[in-house]
Every structure is written in C-alpha cells, then in structure tokens.
MARKOLGU-870213 format. One record per residue (C-alpha): residue in one letter; residue number from 1; x, z, y. Coordinates in steps of 0.1 Angstrom, whole numbers, padded with zeros to 4 digits, always signed. Each point is the difference from the previous one (the first is absolute). Layout:
# MARKOLGU-870213
+------+------+-------+-------+-------+
! resn ! resi !    xx !    zz !    yy !
+------+------+-------+-------+-------+
!    a !  NUM !     X !     Z !     Y !
...
+------+------+-------+-------+-------+
This chain:
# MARKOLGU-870213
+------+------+-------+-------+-------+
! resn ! resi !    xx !    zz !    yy !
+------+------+-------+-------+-------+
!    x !    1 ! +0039 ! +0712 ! +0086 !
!    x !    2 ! +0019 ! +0033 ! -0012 !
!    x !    3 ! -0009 ! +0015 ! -0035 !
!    x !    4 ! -0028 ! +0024 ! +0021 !
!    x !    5 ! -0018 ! -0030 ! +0007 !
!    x !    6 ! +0002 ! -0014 ! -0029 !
!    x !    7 ! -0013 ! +0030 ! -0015 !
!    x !    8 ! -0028 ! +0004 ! +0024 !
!    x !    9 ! -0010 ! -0038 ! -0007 !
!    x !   10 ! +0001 ! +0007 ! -0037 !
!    x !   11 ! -0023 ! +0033 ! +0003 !
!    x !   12 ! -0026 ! -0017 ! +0025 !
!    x !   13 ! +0000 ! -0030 ! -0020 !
!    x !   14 ! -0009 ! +0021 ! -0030 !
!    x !   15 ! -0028 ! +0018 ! +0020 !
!    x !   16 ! -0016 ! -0033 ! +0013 !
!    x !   17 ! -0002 ! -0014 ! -0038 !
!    x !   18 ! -0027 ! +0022 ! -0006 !
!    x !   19 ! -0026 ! -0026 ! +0015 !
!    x !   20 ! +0013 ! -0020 ! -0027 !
!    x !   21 ! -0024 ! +0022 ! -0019 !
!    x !   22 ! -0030 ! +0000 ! +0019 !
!    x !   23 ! -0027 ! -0020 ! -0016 !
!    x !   24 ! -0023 ! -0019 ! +0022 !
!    x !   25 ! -0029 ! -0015 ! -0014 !
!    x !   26 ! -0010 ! -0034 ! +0021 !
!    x !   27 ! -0033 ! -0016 ! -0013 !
!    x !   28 ! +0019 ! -0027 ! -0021 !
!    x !   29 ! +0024 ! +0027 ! -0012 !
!    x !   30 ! -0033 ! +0015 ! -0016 !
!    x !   31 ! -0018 ! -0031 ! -0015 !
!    x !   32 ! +0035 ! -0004 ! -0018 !
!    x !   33 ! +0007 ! +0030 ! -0013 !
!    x !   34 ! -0040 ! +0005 ! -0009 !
!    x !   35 ! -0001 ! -0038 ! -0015 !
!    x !   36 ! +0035 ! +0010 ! -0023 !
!    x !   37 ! -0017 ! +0031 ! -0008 !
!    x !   38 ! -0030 ! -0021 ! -0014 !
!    x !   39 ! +0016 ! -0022 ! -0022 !
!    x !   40 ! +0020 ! +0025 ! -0014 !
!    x !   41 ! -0040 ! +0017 ! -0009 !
!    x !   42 ! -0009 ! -0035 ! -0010 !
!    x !   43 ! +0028 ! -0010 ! -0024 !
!    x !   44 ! -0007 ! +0035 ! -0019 !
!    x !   45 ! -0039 ! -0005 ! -0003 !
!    x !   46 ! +0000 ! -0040 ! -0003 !
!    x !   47 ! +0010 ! -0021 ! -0035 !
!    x !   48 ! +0029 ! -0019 ! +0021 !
!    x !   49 ! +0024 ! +0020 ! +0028 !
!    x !   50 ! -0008 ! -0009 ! +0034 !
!    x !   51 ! +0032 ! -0010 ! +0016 !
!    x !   52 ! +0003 ! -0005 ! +0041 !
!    x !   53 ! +0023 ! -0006 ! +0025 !
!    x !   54 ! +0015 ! +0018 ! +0034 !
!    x !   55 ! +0009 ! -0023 ! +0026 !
!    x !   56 ! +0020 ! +0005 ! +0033 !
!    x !   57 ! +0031 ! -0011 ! +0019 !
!    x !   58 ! +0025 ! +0029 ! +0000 !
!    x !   59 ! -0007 ! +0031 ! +0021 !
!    x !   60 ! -0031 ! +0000 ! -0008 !
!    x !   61 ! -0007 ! +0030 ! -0021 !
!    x !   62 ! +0001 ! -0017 ! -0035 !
!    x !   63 ! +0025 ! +0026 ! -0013 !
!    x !   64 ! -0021 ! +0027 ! +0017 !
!    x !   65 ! -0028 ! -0010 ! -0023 !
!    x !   66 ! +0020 ! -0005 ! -0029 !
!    x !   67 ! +0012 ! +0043 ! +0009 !
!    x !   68 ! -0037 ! +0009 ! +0003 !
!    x !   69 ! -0009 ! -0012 ! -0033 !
!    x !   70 ! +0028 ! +0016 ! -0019 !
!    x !   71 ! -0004 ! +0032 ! +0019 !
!    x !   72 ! -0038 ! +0004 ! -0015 !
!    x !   73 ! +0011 ! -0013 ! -0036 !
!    x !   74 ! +0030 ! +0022 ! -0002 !
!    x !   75 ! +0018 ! +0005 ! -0037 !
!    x !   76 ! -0007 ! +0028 ! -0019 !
!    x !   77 ! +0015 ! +0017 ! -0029 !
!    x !   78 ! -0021 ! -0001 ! -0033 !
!    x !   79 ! +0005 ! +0018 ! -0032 !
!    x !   80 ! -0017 ! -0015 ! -0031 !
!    x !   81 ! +0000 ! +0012 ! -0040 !
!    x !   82 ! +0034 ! -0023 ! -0001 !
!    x !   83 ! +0020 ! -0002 ! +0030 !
!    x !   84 ! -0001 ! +0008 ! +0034 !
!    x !   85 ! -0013 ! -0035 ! +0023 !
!    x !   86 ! +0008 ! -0014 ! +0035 !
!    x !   87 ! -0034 ! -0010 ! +0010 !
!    x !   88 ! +0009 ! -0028 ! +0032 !
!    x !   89 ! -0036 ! -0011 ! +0013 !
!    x !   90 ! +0017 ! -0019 ! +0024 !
!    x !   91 ! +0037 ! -0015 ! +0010 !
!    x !   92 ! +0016 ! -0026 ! +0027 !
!    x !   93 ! +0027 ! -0018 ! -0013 !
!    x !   94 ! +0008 ! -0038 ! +0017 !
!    x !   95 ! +0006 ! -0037 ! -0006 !
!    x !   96 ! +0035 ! -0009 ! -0004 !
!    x !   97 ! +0022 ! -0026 ! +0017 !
!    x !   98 ! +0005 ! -0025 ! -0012 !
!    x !   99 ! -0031 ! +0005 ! -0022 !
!    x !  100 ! +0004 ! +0009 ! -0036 !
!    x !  101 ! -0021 ! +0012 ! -0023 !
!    x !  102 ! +0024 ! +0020 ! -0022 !
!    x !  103 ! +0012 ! +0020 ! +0029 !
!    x !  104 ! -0037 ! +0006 ! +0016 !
!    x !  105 ! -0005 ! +0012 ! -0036 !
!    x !  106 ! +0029 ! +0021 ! +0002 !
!    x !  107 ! -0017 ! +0016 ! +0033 !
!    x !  108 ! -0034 ! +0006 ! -0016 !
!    x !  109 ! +0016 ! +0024 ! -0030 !
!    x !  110 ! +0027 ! +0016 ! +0017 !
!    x !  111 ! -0029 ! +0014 ! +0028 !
!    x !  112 ! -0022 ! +0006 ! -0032 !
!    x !  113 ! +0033 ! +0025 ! -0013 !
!    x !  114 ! +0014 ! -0022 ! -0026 !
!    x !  115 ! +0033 ! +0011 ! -0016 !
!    x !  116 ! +0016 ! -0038 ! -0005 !
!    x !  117 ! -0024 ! -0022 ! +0030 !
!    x !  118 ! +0033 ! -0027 ! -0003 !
!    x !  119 ! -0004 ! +0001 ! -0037 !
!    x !  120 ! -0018 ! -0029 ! -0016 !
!    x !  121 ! -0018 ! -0037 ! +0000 !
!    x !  122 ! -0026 ! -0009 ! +0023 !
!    x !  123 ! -0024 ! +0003 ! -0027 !
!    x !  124 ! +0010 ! +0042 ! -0014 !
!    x !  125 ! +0002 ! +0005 ! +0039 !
!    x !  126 ! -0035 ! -0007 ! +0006 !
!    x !  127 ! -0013 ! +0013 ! -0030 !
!    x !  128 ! +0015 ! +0034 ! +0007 !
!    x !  129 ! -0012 ! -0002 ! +0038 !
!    x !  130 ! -0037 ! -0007 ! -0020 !
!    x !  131 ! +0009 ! +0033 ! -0019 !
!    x !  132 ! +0007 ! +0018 ! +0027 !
!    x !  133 ! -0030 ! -0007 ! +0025 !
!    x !  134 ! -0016 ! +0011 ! -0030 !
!    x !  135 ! +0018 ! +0032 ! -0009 !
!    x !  136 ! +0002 ! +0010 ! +0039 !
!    x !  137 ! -0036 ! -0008 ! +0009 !
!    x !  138 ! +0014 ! -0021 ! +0025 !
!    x !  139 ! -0030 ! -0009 ! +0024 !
!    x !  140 ! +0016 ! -0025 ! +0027 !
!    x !  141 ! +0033 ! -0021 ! +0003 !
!    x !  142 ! +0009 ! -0004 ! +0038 !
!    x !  143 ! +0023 ! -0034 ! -0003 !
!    x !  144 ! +0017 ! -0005 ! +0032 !
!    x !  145 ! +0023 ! -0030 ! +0012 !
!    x !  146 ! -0024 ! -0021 ! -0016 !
!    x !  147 ! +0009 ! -0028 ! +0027 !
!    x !  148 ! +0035 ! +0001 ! -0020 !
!    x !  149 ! -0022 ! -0020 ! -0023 !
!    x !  150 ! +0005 ! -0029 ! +0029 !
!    x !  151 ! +0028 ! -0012 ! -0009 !
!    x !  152 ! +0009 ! -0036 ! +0010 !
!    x !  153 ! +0033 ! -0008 ! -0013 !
!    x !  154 ! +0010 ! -0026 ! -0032 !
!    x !  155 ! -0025 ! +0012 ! -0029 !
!    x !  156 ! -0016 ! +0025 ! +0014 !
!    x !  157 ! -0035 ! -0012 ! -0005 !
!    x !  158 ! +0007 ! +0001 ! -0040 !
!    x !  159 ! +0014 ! +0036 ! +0004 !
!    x !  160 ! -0031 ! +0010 ! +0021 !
!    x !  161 ! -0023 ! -0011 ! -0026 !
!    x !  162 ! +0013 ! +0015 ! -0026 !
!    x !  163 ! +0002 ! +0033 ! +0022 !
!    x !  164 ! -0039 ! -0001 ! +0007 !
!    x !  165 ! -0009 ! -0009 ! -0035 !
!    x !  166 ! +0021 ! +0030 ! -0009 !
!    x !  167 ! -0019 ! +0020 ! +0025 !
!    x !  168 ! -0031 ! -0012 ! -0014 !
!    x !  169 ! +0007 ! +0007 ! -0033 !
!    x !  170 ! +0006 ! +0036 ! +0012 !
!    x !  171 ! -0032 ! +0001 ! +0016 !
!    x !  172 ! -0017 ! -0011 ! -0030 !
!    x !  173 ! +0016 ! +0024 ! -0026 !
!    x !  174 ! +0000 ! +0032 ! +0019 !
!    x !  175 ! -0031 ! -0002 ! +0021 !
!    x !  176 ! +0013 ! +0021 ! +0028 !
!    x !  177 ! -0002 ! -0012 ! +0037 !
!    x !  178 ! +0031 ! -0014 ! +0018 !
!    x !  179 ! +0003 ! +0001 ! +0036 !
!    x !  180 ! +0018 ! -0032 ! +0007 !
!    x !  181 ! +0015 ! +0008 ! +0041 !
!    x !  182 ! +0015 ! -0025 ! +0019 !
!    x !  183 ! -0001 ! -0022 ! +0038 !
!    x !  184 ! -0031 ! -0019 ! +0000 !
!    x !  185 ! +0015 ! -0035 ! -0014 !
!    x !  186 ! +0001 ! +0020 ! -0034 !
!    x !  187 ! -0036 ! -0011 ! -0004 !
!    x !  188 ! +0012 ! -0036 ! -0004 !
!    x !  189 ! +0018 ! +0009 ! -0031 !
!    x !  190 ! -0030 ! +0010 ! -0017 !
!    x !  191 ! -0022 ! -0025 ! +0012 !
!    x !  192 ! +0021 ! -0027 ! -0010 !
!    x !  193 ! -0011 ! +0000 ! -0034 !
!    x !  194 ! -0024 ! -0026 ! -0005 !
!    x !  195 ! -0014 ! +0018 ! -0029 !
!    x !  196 ! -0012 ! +0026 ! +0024 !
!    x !  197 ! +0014 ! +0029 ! -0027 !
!    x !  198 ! +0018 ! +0021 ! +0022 !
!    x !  199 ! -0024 ! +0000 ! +0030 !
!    x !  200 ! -0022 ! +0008 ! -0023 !
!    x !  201 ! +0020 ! +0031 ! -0011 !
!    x !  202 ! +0008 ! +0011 ! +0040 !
!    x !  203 ! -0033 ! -0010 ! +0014 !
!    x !  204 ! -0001 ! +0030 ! +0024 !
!    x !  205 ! +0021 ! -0010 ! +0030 !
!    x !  206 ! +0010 ! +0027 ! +0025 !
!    x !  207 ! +0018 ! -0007 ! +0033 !
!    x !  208 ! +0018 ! +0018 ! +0027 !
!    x !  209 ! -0002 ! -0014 ! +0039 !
!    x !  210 ! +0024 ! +0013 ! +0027 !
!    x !  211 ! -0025 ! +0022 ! +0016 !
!    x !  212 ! -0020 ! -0014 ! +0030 !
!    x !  213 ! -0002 ! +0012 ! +0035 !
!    x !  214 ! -0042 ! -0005 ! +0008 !
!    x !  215 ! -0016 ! +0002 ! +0033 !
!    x !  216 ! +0005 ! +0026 ! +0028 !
!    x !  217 ! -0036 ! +0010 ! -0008 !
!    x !  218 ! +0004 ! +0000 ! -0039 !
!    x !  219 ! +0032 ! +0004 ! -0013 !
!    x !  220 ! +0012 ! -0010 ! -0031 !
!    x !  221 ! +0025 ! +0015 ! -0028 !
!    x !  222 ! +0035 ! -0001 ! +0019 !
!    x !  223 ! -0019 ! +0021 ! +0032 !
!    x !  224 ! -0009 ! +0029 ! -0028 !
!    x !  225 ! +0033 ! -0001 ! -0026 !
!    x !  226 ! +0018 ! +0005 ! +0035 !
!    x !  227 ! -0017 ! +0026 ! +0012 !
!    x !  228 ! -0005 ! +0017 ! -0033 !
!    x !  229 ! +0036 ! -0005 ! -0007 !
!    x !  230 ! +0017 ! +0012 ! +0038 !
!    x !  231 ! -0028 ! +0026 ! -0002 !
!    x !  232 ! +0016 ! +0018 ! -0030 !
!    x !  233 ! +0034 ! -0009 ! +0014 !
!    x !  234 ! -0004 ! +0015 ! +0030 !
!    x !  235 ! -0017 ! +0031 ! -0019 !
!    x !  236 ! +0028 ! +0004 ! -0028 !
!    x !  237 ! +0027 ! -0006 ! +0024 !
!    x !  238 ! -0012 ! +0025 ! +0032 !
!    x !  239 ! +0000 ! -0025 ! +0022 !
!    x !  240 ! -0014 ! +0004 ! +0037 !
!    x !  241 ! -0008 ! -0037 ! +0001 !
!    x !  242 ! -0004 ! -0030 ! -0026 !
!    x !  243 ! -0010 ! -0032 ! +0012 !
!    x !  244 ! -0024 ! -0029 ! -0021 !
!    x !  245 ! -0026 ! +0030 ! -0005 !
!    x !  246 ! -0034 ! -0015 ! +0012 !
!    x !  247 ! +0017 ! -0026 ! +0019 !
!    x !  248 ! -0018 ! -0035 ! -0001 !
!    x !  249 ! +0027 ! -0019 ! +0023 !
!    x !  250 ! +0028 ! +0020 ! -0014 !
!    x !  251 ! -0013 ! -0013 ! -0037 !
!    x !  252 ! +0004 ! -0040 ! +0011 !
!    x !  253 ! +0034 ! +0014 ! +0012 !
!    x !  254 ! +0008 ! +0012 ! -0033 !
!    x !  255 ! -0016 ! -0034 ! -0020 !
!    x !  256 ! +0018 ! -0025 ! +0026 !
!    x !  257 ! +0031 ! +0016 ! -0013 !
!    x !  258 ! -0007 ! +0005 ! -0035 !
!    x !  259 ! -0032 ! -0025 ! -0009 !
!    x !  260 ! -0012 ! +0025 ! -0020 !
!    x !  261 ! +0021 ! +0007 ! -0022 !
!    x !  262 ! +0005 ! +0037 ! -0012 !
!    x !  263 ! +0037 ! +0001 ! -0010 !
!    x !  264 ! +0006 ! -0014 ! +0032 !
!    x !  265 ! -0025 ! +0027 ! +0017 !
!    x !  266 ! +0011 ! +0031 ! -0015 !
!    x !  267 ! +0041 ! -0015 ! +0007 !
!    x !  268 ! -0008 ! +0001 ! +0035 !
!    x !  269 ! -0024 ! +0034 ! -0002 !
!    x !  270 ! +0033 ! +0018 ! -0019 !
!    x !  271 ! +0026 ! -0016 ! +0025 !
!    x !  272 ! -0016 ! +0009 ! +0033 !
!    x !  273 ! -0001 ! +0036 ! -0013 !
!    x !  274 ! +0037 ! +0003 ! -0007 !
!    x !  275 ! +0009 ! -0016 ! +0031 !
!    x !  276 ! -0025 ! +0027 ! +0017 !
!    x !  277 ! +0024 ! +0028 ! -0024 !
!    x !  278 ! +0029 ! -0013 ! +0014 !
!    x !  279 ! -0004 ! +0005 ! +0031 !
!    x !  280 ! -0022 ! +0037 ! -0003 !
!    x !  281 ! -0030 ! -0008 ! +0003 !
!    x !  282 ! -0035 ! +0010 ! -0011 !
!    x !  283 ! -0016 ! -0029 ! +0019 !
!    x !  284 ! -0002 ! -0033 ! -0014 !
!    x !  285 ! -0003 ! -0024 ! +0027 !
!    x !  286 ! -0006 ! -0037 ! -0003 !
!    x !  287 ! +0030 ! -0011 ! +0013 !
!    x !  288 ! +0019 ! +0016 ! -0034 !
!    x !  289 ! -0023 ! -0026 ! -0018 !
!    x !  290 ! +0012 ! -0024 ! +0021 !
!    x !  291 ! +0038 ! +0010 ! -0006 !
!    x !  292 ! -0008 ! -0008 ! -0038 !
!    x !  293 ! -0011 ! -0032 ! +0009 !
!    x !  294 ! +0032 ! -0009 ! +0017 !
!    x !  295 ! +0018 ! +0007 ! -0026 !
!    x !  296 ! -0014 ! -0033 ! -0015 !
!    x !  297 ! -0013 ! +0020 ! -0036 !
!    x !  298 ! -0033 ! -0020 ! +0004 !
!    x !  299 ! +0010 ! -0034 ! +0014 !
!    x !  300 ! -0007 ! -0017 ! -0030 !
!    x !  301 ! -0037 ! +0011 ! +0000 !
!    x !  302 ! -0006 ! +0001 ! +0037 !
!    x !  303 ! -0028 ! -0022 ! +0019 !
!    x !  304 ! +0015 ! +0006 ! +0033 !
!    x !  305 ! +0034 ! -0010 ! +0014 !
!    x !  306 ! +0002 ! +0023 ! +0023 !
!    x !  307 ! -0003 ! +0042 ! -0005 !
!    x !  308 ! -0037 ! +0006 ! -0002 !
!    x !  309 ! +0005 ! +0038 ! +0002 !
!    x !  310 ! +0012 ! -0006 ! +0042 !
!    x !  311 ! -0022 ! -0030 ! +0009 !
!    x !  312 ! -0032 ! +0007 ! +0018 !
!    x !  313 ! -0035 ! -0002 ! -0014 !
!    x !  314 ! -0008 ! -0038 ! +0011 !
!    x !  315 ! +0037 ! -0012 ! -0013 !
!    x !  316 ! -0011 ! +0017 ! -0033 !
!    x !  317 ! -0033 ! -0017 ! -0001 !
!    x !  318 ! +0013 ! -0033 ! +0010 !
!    x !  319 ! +0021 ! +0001 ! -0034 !
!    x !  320 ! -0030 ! +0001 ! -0017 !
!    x !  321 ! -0016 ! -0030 ! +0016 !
!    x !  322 ! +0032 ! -0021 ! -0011 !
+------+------+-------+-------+-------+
C-alpha cells in the first residue's frame, strides 16, 4: 500500500464514520431514554431524587443514550447580579479502576469546571461537588463504568462499601438524579445490600438486549435498525445498491454473525462499504459483507462457524435450530 492508498483509506474511512452519527431509535433504545428522562422529572418534583440504572453489555448503545441526554440538557452561559455561572444540567464522567472515591470525586468537579478537582479530602471534595450541582442546576449525573465497582481482588468489598455509601451520601445531600451505566451484573452491586438502601435509591432498572431477529412474517428490531440504517447508507453515500434493506433472510445473516449486537452490526455495515470503495463501486453486494467476516472482526460474537453471509438459506436456518 503506497501513500495514495493510504490516503484514499484515510479519506473513505472519514466519509464512512458519519453513520457513527446516525441515531436509530429501537423500541428499548426508547423506553430507556424516555424512563431516564423521567426520573430526571421525578427527582426535581419528588422530596427524594429518583436514581436508576442503564444496563447493557457493550455495543449496545449505552453511550448513545448517555449522548442523547446531554445533547437536550446542553450548558449554557448565565449572567447573575454577581458573576457570570456555568449552568451543567447534566454531565458523564466514570468509575475509576481500581475504584476510589477521591479520584471519582476528582471526576465529578473537574466535569462540573472546578479550578483545583485534585485539591482536597474526600469530605471538601464532596461538599464542593454538593455546591456545584447546586450553583449549576445540575439536573442528572450519567455515572458510567459502574461495573468498575466489581472489583474482586484483596479488600475490595471494604473499598466498595465505602464507595456506595459515598454515593449515597451524594444522593442524599444534592437531590439530583444519577444515572448509574454499567453491564447487567452491576445490579448485583446494589442489590447486595441487605438493607435494601441503594435499590431503593436506583429502583428504575433499564436494560439493553442485542436486538432480535422475529419471524419472516413479523420482524423484530434488528430487521428495521438494518434497513433504516443501509437505507440512509445507501442514500448518503449514492449507492446503486445496499443490501440488509427489507431483507428478512439477509437479517438472520447479519444476527448469526453478530447475535445482535450493534457495535458488531454497524463494524460490519462500515467495513463492507470500504471494501465496496476500494474496489469502485457503488453497489454493495453481500459478498463485501462476507469479506468482513473473514477477516475474523466478529469471531468472538459469532453463532455460526462458518460465513453466514455465503451459506444458503436452509444452512442459515439450521444454525438457528442448534
């Protein structure tokens, strides 16, 4: 590969990432997003916040939530008698590893624009985050990496207590909502308190699935996020032909090699459109999909052992009955 190529890679690779962008909406995508959006209503109007959770395995389109919240509680500049204020109604900051609570502290002021975030105990770190929610307006905290809070090594249990009573305490003092995002076992730190005090606090659970394939006769959510998505591919991109639009058998194609899962989905969408590039073309064909799959980017996810993208209709069903 001379320097051309490379450059041509670089510039088609650029021009694919736009799907990056594209925002989808699946039916659990929705009931998320719409279930956050509540409890951030709820923890302004009730006498305690309303705390939740947002469960998936990664690829699954937590960050994509986590984007669509901040987007609609965007910061604003506002000028009072005194100063001019930052108001943050909402932020994303994560769990650290290993797990401590001055350096999750740390993470909360420096999104919240604090001069000295390092600076500090424990105890003036919080207190200055409880400040800040306040001063900003801060409506929602979108913790991520909460399954950091797993650890399992020598004292970890004691150092994950004392993280979720700090986290409570939060809770408690600042009355906004936090967001805690993590893989599905996250739930198990919460619920292992036998005081039931933080599943109390994130009582509204909201999950993820790798998207499902349906029946021929009534397709589910993977059938329309592919042809939704290879529909504005195919329109943004001028492209004679895309496949997966409208496609029932070439949809179990797609979920035998991916089970699902939308990183994996959209890697093999973005792939099969470069490989189309590099060769000229403006049609997509299903064999470019099959290229990607050979090159072994989804073999960890795969149901089938063999290329699902050249086998025929009954070898693709029979990986189904197995």
């Amino acid at each position: 590969m001379n320097f051309e190529d490379i450059s041509n890679e670089y510039e088609s690779i650029q021009r694919v990432s736009v799907l990056d962008k594209i925002l989808i909406r699946h039916p659990s995508f929705d009931f998320a997003l719409k279930g956050v959006l509540r409890a951030i209503v709820q923890s302004h109007s009730f006498k305690e916040p309303v705390g939740c959770m947002l469960l998936a395995e990664g690829g699954m389109g937590k960050t994509k939530i986590c984007e669509a919240i901040i987007s609609m509680f965007q910061k604003k500049q506002v000028q009072n008698v005194d100063a001019e204020i930052t108001h943050i109604p909402a932020f994303y900051t994560e769990v650290p590893s290993p797990v401590s609570v001055s350096t999750l502290a740390s993470n909360m002021l420096e999104q919240l624009n604090d001069p000295s975030p390092l600076m500090g105990t424990i105890a003036s770190k919080t207190k200055r985050i409880v400040v800040y929610l306040k001063t900003c307006e801060t409506r929602i905290i979108l913790l991520d990496e909460v399954h950091n809070l797993l650890n399992n090594g020598r004292g970890s249990e004691q150092v994950n207590t004392i993280a979720l009573r700090w986290l409570k305490s939060l809770v408690n003092n600042s009355g906004v909502c936090i967001c805690l995002v993590g893989v599905p076992e996250c739930e198990t730190i919460i619920d292992s308190d036998p005081t039931w005090q933080q599943a109390r606090r994130f009582k509204y659970r909201f999950r993820l699935s790798p998207l499902q394939v349906g029946t021929a006769e009534k397709p589910s959510e993977l059938y329309h996020f592919l042809t939704q998505m290879c529909s504005e591919a195919k329109k943004r991109f001028a492209l004679v032909h895309m496949p997966m639009i409208s496609n029932y058998q070439e949809t179990l194609r797609m979920y035998a090699a991916t089970r699902g899962n939308l990183s994996f989905v959209m890697t093999i969408i973005r792939e099969a459109i470069l490989q189309a590039w590099r060769q000229d073309r403006k049609i997509v064909e299903l064999e470019d999909f099959a290229f990607v799959w050979d090159m072994g980017v989804v073999s960890a996810i795969s149901i089938a052992k063999n290329n699902p993208f050249r086998m025929s209709d009954a070898q693709v069903a029979a990986v189904f009955r197995k």
